[in-house]
N, C-alpha and C positions, 0 to 999 in steps of 0.2 A: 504494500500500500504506500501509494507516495507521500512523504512530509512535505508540508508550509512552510515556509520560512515566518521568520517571528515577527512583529508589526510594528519592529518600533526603527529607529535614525542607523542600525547597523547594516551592512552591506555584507551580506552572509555571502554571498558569494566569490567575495577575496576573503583572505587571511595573510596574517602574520605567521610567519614558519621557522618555528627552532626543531632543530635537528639533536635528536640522545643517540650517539653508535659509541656502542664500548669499545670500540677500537679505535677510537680517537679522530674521526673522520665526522664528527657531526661539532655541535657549538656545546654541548655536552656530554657527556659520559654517563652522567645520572639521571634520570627522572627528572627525580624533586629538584636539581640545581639547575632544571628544565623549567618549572614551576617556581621557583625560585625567584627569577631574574624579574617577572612579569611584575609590572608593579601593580601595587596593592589595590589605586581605583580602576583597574583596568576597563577597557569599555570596548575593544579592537575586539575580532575574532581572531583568537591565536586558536593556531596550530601545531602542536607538536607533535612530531615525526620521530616512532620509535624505531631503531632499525631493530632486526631478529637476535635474540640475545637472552640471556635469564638475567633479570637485575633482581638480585636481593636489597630489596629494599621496603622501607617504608613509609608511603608515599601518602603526601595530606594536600588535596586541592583545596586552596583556600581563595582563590580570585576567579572573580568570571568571567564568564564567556572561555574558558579551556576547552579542548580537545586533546583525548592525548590517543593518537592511532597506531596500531603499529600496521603490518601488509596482509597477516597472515595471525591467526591466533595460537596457531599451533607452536609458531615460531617466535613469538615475542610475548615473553611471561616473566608479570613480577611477583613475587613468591615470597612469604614470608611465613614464622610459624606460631607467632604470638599468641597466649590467649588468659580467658580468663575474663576479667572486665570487658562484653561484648564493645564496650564503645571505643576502649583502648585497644584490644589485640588485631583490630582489622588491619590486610596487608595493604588496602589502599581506602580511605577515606575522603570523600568528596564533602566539602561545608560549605560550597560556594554554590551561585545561581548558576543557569545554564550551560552544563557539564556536557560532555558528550564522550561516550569511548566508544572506539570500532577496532574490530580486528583483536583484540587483546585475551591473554590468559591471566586472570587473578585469582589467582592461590593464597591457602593456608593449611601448611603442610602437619600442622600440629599433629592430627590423628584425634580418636576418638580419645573422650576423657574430659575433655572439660569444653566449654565455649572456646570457639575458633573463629573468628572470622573472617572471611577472605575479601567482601567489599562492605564498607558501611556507605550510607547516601543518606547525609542528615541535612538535604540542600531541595530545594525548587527549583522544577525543572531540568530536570537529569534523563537523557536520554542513551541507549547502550545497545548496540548494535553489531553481530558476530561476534560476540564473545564469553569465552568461558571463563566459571566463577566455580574455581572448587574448593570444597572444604569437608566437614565431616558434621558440624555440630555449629547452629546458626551461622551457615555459610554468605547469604545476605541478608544484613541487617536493612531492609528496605525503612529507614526509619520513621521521615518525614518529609513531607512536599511531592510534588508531583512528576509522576517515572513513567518509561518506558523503556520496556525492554523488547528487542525483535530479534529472532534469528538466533538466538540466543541460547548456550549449555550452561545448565546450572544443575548443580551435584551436593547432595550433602545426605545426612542420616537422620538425626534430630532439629524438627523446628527450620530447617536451612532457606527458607525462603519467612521471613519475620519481621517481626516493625507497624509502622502505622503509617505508613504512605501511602496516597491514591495511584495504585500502580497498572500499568494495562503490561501484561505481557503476550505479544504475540508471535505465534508458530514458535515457541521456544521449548528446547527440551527436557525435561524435568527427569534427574537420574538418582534413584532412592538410593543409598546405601543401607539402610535400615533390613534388619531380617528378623521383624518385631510389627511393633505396631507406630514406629516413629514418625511423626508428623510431616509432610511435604512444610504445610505451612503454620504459620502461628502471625496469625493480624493481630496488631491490638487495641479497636476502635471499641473506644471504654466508655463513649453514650451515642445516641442517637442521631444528636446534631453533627455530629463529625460526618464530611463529606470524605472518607476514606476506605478502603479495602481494595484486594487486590483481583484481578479479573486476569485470565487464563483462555485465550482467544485462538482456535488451531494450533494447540498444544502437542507435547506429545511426553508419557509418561514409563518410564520402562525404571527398573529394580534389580537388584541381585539377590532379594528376600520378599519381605512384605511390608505394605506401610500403608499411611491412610494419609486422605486427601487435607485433612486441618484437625488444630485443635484449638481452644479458643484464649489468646495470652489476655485478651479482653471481651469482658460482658458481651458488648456486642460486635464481637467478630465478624467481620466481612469475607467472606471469598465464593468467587464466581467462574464454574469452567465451564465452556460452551463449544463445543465441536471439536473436545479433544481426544483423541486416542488415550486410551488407557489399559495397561496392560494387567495381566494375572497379577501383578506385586501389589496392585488397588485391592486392600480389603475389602469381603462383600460390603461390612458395614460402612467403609465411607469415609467416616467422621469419627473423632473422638469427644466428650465434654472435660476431659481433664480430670476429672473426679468431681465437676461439679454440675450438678444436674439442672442447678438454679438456672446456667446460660439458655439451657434449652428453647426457652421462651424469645431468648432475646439474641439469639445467632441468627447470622444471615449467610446460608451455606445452600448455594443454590448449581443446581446442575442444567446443562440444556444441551442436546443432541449430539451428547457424550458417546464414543463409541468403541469399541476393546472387549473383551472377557472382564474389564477390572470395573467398566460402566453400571454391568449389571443392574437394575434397579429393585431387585427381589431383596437382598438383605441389607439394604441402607434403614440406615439409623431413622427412626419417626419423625424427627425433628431437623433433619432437611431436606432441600424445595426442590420439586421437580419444576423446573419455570416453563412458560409459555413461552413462542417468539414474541409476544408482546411484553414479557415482566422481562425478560433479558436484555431488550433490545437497548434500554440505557445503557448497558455495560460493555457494547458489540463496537462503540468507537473511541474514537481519541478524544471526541467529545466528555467524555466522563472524567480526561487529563488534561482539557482546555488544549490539546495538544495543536491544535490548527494555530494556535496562537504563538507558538514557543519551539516547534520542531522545525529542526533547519538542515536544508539539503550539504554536499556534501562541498566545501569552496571548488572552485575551477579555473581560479588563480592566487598566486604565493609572491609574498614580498618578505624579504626582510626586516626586523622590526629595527626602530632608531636606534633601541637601547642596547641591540647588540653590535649596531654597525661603531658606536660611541664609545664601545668597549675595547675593541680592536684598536 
């Protein structure tokens, strides 16, 4: 589906271009001394260009309008293995407005055993495209503000897709580790007025055991899958409540023209929605992430920025 460009004085279709090659052939070596340099009111679409490389590193977007691409996801991964504190252990954290990654691998190598995080997104407006995000145990912290993800591999065991962001993910691939009853996701939209939860649009879900489609880190948990494949790893039942059955009333776990062995709709849990194409149909655009307003194609021409050329 094609993106808008955003509606405001910026020229999305140039950028400013810093170059990361660990071989010393680009304007940095690192990431963040990629991210770094950008100063702090930024307003330019910058672009930076990762070449293929494992950077260990730990990377914190903090200025907007960033891009950080590299060519290939397979081939350009930053990796890190912190954990513990979900908001500090992430290998790459975005806290800035309109963020974009493409092409990229974000890892956290920790393993199971405690909170891992491989991307936290506690920013407005954050868009991510071909790229994988793996980890074991709350692999994205989808925290807050409004996301999309397309194209997209995401991997984890427990809770790995979680947070309280209005998120659209589409045709993305959901890979369970869990060989239990471990959660794909955990929203945490804690009353009714919150315009959040995450929606699951041409999806696709496959496991190496078993696992269920949510469970609720808040009251009123959101999540919405609609025409995705889902494999035998989807428990009959679905859904988990935590151990609290009080949510029941106030979850919004809805399914719509779900299809796999794991769709099944005979052993799902009482208390979630088989929706109509009319109760879904809010969830089925980017409209529900304002995203016509905010998603920006991909530049088609590259300048230098001042601040590097002043450097030299």
């Amino acid at each position: 589906m094609a993106t808008s460009a955003a509606t405001n004085s910026t020229d999305w279709s140039t950028a400013l271009l810093i170059k990361v090659d660990q071989s010393g052939n680009g304007d940095f070596k690192k990431i963040q001394d990629a991210i770094d340099v950008v100063p702090s009111n930024n307003s330019d679409n910058v672009f930076i260009w990762i070449k293929p490389g494992i950077y260990r590193e730990k990377v914190v977007v903090d200025k907007p309008y960033i891009t950080l691409s590299g060519s290939k996801a397979s081939t350009t991964i930053i990796t890190g293995s912190g954990y513990g504190n979900i908001f500090d252990s992430a290998t790459l954290s975005i806290l800035a407005t309109d963020f974009v990654a493409r092409s990229l691998t974000i890892e956290n190598t920790f393993g199971a055993g405690n909170k891992a995080v491989a991307l936290r997104v506690s920013a407005d407006k954050a868009a991510f495209y071909g790229c994988r995000i793996l980890s074991y145990q709350d692999t994205l912290l989808d925290d807050t503000g409004r996301h999309y993800y397309n194209n997209s591999y995401i991997q984890g065991a427990t809770d790995f897709i979680c947070g309280n962001a209005a998120s659209l993910f589409e045709k993305c691939h959901l890979h369970s580790l869990s060989e239990g009853t471990g959660a794909i996701t955990a929203q945490r939209r804690e009353s009714p007025s919150e315009n959040t939860g995450f929606t699951f649009l041409g999806c696709k879900i496959t496991g190496v055991g078993t696992c269920v489609l949510g469970r609720p880190w808040g009251d009123y948990s959101r999540v919405v899958f609609a025409m995705t494949y889902m494999s035998s790893s989807v428990l009959p039942q679905g859904w988990d409540d935590w151990g609290r059955s009080s949510t029941h009333s106030s979850v919004y776990y809805g399914e719509n023209k779900c299809y796999g062995p794991g769709a099944a709709s005979s052993g799902r849990v009482k208390w979630s929605r088989r929706l109509s194409d009319e109760e879904v149909k809010p969830y089925l655009t980017k409209d529900m992430i304002g995203g016509r307003d905010w998603l920006r194609p991909i530049p088609n021409s590259f300048r230098r920025p001042s601040y590097l050329i002043s450097n030299k």
